[in-house]
C-alpha positions as CSV (number, residue, x, y, z in Angstrom):
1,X,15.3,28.7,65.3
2,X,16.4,25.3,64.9
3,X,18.1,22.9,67.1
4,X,18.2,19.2,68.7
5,X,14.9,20.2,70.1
6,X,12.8,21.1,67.1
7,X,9.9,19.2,66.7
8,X,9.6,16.0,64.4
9,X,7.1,12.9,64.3
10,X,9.9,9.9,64.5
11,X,9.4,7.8,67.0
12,X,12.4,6.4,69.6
13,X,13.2,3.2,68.8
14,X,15.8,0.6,69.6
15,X,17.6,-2.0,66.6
16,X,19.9,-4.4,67.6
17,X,23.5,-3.5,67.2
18,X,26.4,-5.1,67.5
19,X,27.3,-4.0,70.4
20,X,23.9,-3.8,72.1
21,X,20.8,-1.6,71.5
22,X,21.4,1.3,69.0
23,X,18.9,3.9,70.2
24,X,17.4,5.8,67.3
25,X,14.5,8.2,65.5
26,X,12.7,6.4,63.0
27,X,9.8,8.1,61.0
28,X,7.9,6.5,57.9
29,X,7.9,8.1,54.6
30,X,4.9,10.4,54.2
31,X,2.8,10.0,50.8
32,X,4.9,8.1,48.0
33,X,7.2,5.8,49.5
34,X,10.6,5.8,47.7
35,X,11.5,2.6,48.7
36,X,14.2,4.3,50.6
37,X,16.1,5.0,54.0
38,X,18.0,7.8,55.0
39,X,20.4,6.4,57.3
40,X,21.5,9.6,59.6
41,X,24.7,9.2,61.4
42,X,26.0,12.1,64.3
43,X,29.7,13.1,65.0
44,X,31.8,13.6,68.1
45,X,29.8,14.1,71.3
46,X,26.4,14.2,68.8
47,X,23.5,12.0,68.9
48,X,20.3,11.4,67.0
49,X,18.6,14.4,67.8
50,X,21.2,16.5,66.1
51,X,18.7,15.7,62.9
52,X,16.0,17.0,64.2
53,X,14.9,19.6,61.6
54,X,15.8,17.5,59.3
55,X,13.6,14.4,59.8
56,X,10.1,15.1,58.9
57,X,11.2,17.0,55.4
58,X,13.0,13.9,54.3
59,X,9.8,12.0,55.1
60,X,7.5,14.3,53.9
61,X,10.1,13.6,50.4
62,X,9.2,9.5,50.1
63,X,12.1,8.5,52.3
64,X,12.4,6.6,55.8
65,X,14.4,8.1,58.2
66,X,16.5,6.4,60.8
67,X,18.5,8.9,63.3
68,X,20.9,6.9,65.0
69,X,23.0,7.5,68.5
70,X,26.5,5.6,67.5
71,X,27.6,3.3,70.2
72,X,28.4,4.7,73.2
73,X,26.8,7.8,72.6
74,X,23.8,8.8,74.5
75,X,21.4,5.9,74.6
76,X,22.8,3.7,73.0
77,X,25.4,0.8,74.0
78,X,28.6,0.4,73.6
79,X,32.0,-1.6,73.8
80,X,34.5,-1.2,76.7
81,X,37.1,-0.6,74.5
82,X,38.7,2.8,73.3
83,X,39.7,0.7,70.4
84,X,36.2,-0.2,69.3
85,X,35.4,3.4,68.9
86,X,37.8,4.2,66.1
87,X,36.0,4.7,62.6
88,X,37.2,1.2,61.6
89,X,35.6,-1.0,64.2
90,X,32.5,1.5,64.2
91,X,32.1,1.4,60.4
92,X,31.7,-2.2,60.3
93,X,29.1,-1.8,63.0
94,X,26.8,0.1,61.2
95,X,27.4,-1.9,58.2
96,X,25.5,-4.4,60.2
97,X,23.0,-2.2,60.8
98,X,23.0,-0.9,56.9
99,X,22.3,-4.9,56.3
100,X,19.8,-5.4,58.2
101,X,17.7,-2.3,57.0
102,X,18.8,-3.4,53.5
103,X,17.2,-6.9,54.4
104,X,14.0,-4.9,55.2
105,X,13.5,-4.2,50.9
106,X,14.5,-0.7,51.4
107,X,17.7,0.8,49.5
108,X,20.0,3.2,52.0
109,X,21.0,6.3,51.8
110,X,23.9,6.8,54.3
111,X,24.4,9.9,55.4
112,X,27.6,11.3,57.9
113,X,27.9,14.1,60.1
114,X,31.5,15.1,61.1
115,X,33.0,12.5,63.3
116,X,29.9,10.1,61.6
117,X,31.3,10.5,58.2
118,X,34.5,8.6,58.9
119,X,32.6,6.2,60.4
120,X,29.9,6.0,57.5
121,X,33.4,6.0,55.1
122,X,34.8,2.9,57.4
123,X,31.0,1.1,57.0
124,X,31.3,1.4,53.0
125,X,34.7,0.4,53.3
126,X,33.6,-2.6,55.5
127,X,30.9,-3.5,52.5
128,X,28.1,-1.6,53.5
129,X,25.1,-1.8,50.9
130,X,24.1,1.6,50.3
131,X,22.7,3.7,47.5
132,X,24.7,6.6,48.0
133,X,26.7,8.4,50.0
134,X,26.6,11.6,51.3
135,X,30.1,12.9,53.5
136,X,28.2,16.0,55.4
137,X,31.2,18.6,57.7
138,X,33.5,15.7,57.4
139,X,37.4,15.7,56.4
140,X,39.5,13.4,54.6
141,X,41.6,12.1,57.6
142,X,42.3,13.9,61.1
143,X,41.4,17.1,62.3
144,X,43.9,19.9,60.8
145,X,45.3,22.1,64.2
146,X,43.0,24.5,65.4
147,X,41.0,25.1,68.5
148,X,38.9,22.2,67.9
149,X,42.0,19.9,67.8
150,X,43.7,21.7,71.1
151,X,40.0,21.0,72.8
152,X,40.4,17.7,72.0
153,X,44.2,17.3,73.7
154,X,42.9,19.1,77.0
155,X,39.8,17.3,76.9
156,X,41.4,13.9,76.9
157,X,43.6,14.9,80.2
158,X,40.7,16.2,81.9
159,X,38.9,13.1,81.4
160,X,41.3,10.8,82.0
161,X,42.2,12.3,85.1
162,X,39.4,14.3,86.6
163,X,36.3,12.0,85.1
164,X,33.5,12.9,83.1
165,X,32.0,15.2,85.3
166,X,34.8,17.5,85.2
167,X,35.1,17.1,81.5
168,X,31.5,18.6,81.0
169,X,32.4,21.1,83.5
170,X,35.5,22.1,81.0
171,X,32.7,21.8,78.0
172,X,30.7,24.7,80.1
173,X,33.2,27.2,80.4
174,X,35.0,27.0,76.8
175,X,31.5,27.0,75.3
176,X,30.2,30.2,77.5
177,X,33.3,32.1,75.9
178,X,30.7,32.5,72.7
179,X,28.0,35.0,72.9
180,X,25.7,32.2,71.5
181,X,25.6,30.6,74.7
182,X,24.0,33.0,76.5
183,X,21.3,33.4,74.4
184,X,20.5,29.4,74.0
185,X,17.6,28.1,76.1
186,X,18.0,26.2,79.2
187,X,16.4,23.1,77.9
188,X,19.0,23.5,75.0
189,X,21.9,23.6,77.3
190,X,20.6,20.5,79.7
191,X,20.2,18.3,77.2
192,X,23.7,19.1,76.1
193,X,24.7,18.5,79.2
194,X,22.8,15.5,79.6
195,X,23.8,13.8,76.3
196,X,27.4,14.4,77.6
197,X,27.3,12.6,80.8
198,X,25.5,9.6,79.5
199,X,28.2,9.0,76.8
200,X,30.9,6.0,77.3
201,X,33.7,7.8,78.9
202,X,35.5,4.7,76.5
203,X,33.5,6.4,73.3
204,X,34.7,10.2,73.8
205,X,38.3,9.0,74.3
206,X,38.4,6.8,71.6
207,X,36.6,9.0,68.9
208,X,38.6,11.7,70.3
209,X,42.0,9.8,69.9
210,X,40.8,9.0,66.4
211,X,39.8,12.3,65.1
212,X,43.8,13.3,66.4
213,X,45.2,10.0,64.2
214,X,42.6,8.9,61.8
215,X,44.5,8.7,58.4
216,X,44.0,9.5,54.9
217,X,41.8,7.0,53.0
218,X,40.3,8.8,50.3
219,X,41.9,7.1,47.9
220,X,40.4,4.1,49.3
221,X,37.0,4.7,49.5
222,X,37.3,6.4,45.9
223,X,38.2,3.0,44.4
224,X,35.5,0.9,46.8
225,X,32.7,3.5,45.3
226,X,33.7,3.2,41.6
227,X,33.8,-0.6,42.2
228,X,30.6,-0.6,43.8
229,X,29.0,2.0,41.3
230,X,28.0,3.9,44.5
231,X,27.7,7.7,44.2
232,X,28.9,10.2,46.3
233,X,27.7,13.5,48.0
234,X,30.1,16.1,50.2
235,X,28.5,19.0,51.5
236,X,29.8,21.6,54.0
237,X,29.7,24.7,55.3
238,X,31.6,28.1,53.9
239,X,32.9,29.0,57.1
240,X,33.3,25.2,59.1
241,X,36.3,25.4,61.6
242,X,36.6,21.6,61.8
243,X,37.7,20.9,58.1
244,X,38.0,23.5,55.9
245,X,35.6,23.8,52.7
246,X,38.9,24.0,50.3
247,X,40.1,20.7,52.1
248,X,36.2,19.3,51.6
249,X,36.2,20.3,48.3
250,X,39.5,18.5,47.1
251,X,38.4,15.5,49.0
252,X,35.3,16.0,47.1
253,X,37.1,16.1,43.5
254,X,39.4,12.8,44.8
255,X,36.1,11.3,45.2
256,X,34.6,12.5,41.9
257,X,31.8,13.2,44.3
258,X,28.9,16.3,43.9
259,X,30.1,18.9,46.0
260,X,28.4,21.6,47.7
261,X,29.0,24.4,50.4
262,X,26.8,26.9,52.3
263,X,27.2,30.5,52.7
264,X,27.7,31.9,55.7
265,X,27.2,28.3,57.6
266,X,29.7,26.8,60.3
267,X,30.8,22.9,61.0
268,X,26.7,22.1,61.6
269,X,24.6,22.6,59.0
270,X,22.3,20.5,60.0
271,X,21.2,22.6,62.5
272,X,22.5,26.2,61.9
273,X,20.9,26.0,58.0
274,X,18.6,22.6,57.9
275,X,16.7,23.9,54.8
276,X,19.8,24.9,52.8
277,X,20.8,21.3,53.7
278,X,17.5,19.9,52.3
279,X,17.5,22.2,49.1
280,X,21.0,20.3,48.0
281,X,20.3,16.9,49.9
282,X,17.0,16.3,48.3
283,X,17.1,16.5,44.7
284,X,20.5,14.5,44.8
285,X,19.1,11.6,47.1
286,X,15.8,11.7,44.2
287,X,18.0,11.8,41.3
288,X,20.3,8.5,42.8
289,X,17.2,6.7,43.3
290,X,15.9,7.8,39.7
291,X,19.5,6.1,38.4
């Protein structure tokens, strides 16, 4: 019912990165402004319409949205560096960008999808000035063995070696293994494949190196939100195969951070259950801004 494809009144719009364009969905609040902006960030191979079903409830809430591609992804721009792509180097990008919105009057809400919250954690760690946090499907350090991490190791071979082409190709036939597949619409499946091919080769083998080495800095971020008096949100899935909900949930506690976790709900809640999202996100983002 919902997916990249649902229907939303943003408009696509470009802000100037650090790297380049940032391509992104921006919609205005709707009735009583908050004087807010969610700031929505996508994970590995993601983009900004991966917030689709999210974006006109948050306005219709008081809050700006901005859904943004990360560099390299999609349509926006990006380094020629694998390096550049690790959650360090990208955090302090869209701290930049978190500045510059911040500049506009408008406090930020920073929000992280998977791969997107290490990078949202590496832009408070870089100084970010945000109102709050929210760490959505997204681990403490890298991805724990599983089939996601083994995709990644093949993944990185075939690209290297065969080109991006062939790496979709591989994408194809591992995701036609689930009986989803063949029940998701073609448009669904060509902008998939789309998206893919347009991405940095440079971006999916960095973020894919980093998501296999990215260590442990919850301790680090704890400290930088306390000092900051920034609070905290993690939110996941029952059943996500990326990073567990138990492994969430301590991550959660080391952050003295609300924690929350959907029944029945996989690694994307922002598409598989966007309303169960909202029914948690919501009331937190309204009581921050209230504080």
């Amino acid at each position: 019912m919902y997916s990249q494809l649902s229907p939303h009144r943003a408009h696509r719009v470009d802000l100037p990165g650090r790297y380049g364009p940032v391509a992104a969905l921006r919609a205005p609040a709707a009735g009583v402004d908050l004087g807010a902006t969610a700031l929505l960030v996508p994970g590995y191979t993601g983009s900004k319409e991966d917030f689709a079903p999210m974006i006109d409830p948050i306005a219709d809430a008081g809050l700006e949205v901005v859904a943004i591609d990360l560099p390299g992804q999609y349509e926006s721009a990006g380094p020629a560096a694998e390096a550049d792509y690790r959650p360090g180097p990208l955090g302090a990008a869209l701290a930049e960008l978190v500045g510059k919105l911040s500049a506009e009057g408008r406090k930020v809400l920073l929000l992280g999808h998977s791969y997107g919250g290490l990078v949202a954690r590496g832009a408070v760690l870089a100084g970010a000035p945000i109102a709050g946090l929210t760490l959505l499907s997204s681990g403490p350090s890298e991805l724990p063995p599983g089939e996601r991490r083994t995709a990644l190791d093949y993944g990185e071979v075939t690209l290297r070696e065969q080109g991006i082409e062939a790496s979709q190709r591989l994408n194809e036939v591992r995701a036609a293994l689930h009986p989803r597949w063949s029940l998701m619409p073609q448009e669904l499946k060509d902008f998939y494949r789309e998206r893919f091919l347009r991405s940095t080769p440079a971006g999916l083998l960095g973020m894919g190196d980093s998501l296999r080495t990215e260590p442990d800095l919850v301790a680090k971020l704890a400290r930088t939100l306390r000092a900051t008096c920034v609070p905290c949100l993690v939110l996941c899935g029952e059943l996500d195969d990326a990073w567990s909900a138990a492994g969430q949930r301590d991550m959660a506690e080391r952050l003295d951070a609300d924690f929350a976790v959907l029944k029945g709900v996989m690694h994307s809640p922002n598409t598989e259950a966007p309303k169960e999202v909202l029914a948690t996100l919501l009331p937190t983002w309204r009581a921050w801004l209230s504080a």
